[in-house]
C-alpha positions as CSV (number, residue, x, y, z in Angstrom):
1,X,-24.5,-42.7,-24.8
2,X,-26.9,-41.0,-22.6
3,X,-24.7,-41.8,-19.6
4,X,-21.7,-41.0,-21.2
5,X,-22.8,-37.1,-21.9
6,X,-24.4,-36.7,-18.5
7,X,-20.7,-38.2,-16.9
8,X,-19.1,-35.4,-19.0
9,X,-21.7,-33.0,-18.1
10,X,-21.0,-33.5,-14.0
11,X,-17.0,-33.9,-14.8
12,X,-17.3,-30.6,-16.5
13,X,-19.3,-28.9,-14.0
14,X,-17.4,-30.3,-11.1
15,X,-14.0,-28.6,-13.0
16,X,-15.5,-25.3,-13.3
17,X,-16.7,-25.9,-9.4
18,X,-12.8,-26.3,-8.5
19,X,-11.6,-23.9,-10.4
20,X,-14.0,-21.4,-9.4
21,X,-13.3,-22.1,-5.6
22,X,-9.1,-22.5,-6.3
23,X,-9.3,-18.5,-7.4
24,X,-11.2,-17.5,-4.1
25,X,-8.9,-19.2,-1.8
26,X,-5.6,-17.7,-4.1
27,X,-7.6,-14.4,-3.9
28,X,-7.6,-14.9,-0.1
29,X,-4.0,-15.7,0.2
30,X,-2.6,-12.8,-1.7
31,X,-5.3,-10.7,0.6
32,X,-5.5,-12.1,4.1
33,X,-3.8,-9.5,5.9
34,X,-7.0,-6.6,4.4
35,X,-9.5,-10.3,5.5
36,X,-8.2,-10.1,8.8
37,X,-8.0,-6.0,8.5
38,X,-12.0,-6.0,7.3
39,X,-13.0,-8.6,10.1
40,X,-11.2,-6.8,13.3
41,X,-12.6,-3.4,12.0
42,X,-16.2,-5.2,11.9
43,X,-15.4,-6.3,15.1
44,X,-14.3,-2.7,16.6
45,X,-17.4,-1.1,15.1
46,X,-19.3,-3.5,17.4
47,X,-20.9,-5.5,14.2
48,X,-18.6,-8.5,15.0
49,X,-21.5,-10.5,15.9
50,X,-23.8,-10.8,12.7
51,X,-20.7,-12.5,10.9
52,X,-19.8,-15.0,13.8
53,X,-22.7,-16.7,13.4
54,X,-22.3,-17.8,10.1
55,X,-18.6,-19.0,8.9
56,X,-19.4,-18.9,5.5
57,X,-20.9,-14.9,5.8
58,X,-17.3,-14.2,7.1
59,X,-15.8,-15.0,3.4
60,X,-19.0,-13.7,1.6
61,X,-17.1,-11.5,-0.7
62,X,-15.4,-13.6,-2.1
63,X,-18.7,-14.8,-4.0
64,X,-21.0,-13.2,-6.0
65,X,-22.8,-10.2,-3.6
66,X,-24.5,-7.1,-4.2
67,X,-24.1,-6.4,-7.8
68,X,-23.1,-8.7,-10.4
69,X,-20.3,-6.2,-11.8
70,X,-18.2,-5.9,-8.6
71,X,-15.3,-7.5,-8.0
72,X,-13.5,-9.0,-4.9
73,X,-11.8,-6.0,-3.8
74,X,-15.1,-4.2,-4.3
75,X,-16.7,-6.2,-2.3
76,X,-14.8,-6.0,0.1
77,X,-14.5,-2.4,0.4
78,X,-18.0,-2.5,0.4
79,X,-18.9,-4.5,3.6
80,X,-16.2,-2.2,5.4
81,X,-17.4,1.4,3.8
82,X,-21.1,-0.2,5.5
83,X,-19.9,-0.4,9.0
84,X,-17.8,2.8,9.2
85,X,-21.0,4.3,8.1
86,X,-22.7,3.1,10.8
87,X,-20.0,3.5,13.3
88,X,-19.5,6.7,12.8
89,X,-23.2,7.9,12.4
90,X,-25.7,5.7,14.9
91,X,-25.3,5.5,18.6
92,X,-22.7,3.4,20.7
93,X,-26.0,1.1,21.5
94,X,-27.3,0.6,17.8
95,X,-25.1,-2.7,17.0
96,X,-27.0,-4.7,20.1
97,X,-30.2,-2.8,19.7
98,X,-30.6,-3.8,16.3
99,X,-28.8,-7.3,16.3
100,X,-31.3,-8.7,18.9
101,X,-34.6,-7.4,17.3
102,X,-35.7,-5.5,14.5
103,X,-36.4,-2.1,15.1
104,X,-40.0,-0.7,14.5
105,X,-39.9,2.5,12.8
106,X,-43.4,3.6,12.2
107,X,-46.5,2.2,13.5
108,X,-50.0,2.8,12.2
109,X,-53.7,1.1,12.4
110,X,-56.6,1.4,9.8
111,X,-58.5,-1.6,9.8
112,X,-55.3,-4.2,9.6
113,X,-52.2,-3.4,11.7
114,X,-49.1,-1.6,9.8
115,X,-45.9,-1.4,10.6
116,X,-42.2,-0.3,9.3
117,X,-39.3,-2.6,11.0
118,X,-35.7,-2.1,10.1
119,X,-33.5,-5.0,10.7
120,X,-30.3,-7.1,9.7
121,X,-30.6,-9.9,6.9
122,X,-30.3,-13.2,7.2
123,X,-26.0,-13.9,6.4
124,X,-26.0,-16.2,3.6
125,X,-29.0,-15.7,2.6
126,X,-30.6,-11.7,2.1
127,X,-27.2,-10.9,3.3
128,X,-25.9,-11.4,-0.2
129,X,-27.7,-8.5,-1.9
130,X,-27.2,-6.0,1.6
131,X,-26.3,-4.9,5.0
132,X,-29.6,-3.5,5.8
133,X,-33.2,-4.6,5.8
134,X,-36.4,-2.4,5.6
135,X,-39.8,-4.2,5.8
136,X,-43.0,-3.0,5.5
137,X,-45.3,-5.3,8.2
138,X,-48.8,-6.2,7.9
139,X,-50.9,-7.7,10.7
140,X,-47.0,-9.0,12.2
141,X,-46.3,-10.5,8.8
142,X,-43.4,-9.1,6.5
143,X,-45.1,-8.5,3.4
144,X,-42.1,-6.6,1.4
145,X,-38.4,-6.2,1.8
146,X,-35.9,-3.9,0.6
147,X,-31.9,-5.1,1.3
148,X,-29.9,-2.0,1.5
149,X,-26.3,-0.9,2.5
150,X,-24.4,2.4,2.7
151,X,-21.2,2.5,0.5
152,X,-19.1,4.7,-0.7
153,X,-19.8,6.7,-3.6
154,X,-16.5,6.4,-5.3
155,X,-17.2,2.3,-5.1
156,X,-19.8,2.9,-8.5
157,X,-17.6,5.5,-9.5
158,X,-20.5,8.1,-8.7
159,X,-18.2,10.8,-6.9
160,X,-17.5,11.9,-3.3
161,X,-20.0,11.2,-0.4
162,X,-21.8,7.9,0.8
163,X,-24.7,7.0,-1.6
164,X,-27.6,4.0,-0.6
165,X,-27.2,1.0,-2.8
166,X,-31.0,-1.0,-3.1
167,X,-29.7,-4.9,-3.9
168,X,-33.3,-6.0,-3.3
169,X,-36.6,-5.2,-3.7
170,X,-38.7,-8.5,-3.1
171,X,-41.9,-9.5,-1.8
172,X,-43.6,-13.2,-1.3
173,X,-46.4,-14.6,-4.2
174,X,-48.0,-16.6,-1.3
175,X,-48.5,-13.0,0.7
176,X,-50.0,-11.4,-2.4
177,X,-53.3,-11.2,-0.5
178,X,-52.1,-9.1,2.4
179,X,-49.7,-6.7,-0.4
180,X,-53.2,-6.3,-2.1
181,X,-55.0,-5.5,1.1
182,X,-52.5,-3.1,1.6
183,X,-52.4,-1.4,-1.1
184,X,-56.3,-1.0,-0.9
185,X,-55.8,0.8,2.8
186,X,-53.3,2.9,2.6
187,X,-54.4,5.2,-0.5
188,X,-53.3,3.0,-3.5
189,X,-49.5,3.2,-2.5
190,X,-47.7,0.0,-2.4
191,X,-45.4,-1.3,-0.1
192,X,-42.6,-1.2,-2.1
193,X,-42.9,2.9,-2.8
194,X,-43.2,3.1,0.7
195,X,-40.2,1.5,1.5
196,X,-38.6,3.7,-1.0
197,X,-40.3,6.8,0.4
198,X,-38.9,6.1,3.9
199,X,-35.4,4.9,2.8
200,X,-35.5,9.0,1.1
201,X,-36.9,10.1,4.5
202,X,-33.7,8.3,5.9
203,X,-30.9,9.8,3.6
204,X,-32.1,13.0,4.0
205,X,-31.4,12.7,7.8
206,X,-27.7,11.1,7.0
207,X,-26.9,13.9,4.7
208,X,-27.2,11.6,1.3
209,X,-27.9,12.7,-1.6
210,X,-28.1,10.0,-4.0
211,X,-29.9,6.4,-3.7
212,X,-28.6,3.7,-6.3
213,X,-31.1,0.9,-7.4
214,X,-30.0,-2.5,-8.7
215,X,-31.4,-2.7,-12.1
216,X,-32.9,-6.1,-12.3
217,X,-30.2,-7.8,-14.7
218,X,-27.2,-6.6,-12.1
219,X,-29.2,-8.2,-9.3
220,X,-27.4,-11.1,-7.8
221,X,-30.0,-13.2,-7.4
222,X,-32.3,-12.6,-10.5
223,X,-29.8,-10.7,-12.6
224,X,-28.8,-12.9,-15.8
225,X,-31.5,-15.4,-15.4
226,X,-34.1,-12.4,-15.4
227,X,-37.7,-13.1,-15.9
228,X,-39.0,-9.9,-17.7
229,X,-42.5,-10.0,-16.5
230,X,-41.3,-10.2,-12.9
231,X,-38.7,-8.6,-12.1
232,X,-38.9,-5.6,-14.6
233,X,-41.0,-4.5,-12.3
234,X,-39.8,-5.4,-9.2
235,X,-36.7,-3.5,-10.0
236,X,-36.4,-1.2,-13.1
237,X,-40.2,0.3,-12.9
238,X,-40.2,0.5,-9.3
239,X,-37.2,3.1,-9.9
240,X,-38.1,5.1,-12.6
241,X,-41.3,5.3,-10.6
242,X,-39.5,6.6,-8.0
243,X,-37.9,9.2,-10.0
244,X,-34.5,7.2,-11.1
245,X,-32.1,8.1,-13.5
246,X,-30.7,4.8,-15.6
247,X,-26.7,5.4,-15.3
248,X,-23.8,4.3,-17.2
249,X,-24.2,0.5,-15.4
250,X,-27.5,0.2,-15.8
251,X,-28.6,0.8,-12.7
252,X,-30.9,3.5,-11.4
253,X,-30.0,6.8,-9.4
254,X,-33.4,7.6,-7.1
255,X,-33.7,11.4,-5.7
256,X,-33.2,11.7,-1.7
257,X,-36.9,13.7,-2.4
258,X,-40.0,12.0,-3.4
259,X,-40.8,12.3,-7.0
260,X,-44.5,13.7,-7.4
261,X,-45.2,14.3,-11.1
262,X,-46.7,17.9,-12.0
263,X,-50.7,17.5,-11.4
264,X,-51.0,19.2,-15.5
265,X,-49.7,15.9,-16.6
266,X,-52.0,13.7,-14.6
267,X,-55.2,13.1,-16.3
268,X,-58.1,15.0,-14.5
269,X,-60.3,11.9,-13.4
270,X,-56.6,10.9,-11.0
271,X,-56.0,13.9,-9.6
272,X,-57.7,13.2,-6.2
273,X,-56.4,10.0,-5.8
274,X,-53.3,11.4,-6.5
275,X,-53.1,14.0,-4.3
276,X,-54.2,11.5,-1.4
277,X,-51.3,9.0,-2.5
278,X,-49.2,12.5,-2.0
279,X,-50.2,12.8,1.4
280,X,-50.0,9.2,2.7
281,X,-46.1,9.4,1.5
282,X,-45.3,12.5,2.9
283,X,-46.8,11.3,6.3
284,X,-44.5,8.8,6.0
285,X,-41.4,10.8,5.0
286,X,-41.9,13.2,8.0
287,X,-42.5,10.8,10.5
288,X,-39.9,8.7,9.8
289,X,-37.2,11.0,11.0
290,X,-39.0,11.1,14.7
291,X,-38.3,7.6,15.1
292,X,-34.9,6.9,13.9
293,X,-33.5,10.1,15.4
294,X,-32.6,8.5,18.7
295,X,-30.8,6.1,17.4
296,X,-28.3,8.4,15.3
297,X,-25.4,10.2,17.1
């Protein structure tokens, strides 16, 4: 009997398998002349390269990516509102520059080494939830990741003008040491709000005025399967902290500006700590624009 339900278990589950893949490839049929359209504009816009290495990355849309409400033609449009974004905003030399190393933003030593690299996501993998990856390093090590692409505003039906769309905000439990060390040096701020505070920094320059951040049950890799004590805070507190706005999806729109609470509603025994957590992220909101401006146009 046992072996009987677990036969219909796989039989059902290898059905729902088929069918699932049967709609991409008739979704692909009906749409292979915008495919082709989407690759050879990826490939004029000098990004061509990033999706040649992986066949599968080349179809990606047609799966679950970047936010679990989208659909295929979304998706699509999503990939392609990225790279005329960056085509038509960083330098001729950006698409090699970045495609052979990550980029190192900001530098800075206390005791431990810190740096900010920004760099492309593995396809397949991080390149599910984003275009764009912005880590914050410690000592050489990535302890923190945010995956981040520039779309189209009218894509989340949130009006005219390019917006930043966060699909991840993740960091590693067996790196917890170094995130706490961190945390420790650089006046109580953690990598994450940093990353947030120089993805601001970086709209700013590009003329954006709205940041969108997954909510954690739209997230296409923790969304619907959501561990509340986790990724609560990975996602939804981590943007309200940040000064989001919950929207009619469920997702979060973050300020282009820092959010610094009124020092009257901070408790009086915080208020120095506070004021040097202000500092640290303005240091790295200004800075940041020094060392991405060569690479714009």
């Amino acid at each position: 009997m046992i072996i009987k339900l677990f036969a219909m278990n796989r039989a059902r589950d290898h059905v729902k398998l088929l069918s699932q893949r049967s709609i991409k490839l008739f979704h692909l049929f009906i749409n292979f002349e915008k495919h082709l359209s989407l690759i050879n504009k990826i490939y004029k816009y000098g990004y061509w390269p990033i999706y040649s290495k992986s066949f599968k990355a080349q179809f990606k849309y047609l799966g679950d990516i970047f936010h679990f409400s989208m659909v295929t033609a979304t998706r699509r449009m999503f990939i392609l509102n990225h790279y005329e974004f960056m085509y038509k905003n960083f330098g001729q030399d950006f698409p090699s520059i970045i495609m052979n190393n990550d980029i190192t933003l900001l530098n800075w030593q206390l005791v431990h080494t810190y740096s900010i690299h920004l760099g492309i996501p593995i396809p397949g993998i991080t390149g599910r939830e984003g275009e764009l990856r912005l880590s914050f390093v410690v000592n050489g090590i990535s302890v923190y990741h945010i995956i981040f692409s520039f779309i189209d505003g009218h894509l989340l039906e949130l009006g005219d003008g390019y917006i930043i769309f966060i699909g991840a905000s993740q960091g590693s439990h067996s790196l917890f040491p170094l995130y706490k060390l961190s945390i420790k040096e650089n006046e109580c701020v953690s990598p994450q709000e940093a990353l947030v505070v120089i993805l601001q920094s970086i709209a700013i320059m590009l003329k954006i005025n709205k940041i969108i951040g997954v909510c954690a049950f739209n997230q296409i890799c923790v969304g619907r399967k959501i561990n509340t004590n986790i990724h609560l805070g990975t996602y939804d507190q981590l943007w309200l902290s940040s000064g989001g706005i919950i929207n009619f999806r469920g997702d979060f729109v973050i300020p282009p500006v820092p959010f610094e609470k009124p020092m009257a509603q901070i408790k009086p025994g915080n208020r120095a700590r506070r004021r040097r957590q202000r500092h640290f992220k303005r240091m790295l909101f200004n800075k940041i624009s020094t060392s991405l401006q060569p690479f714009l146009k």
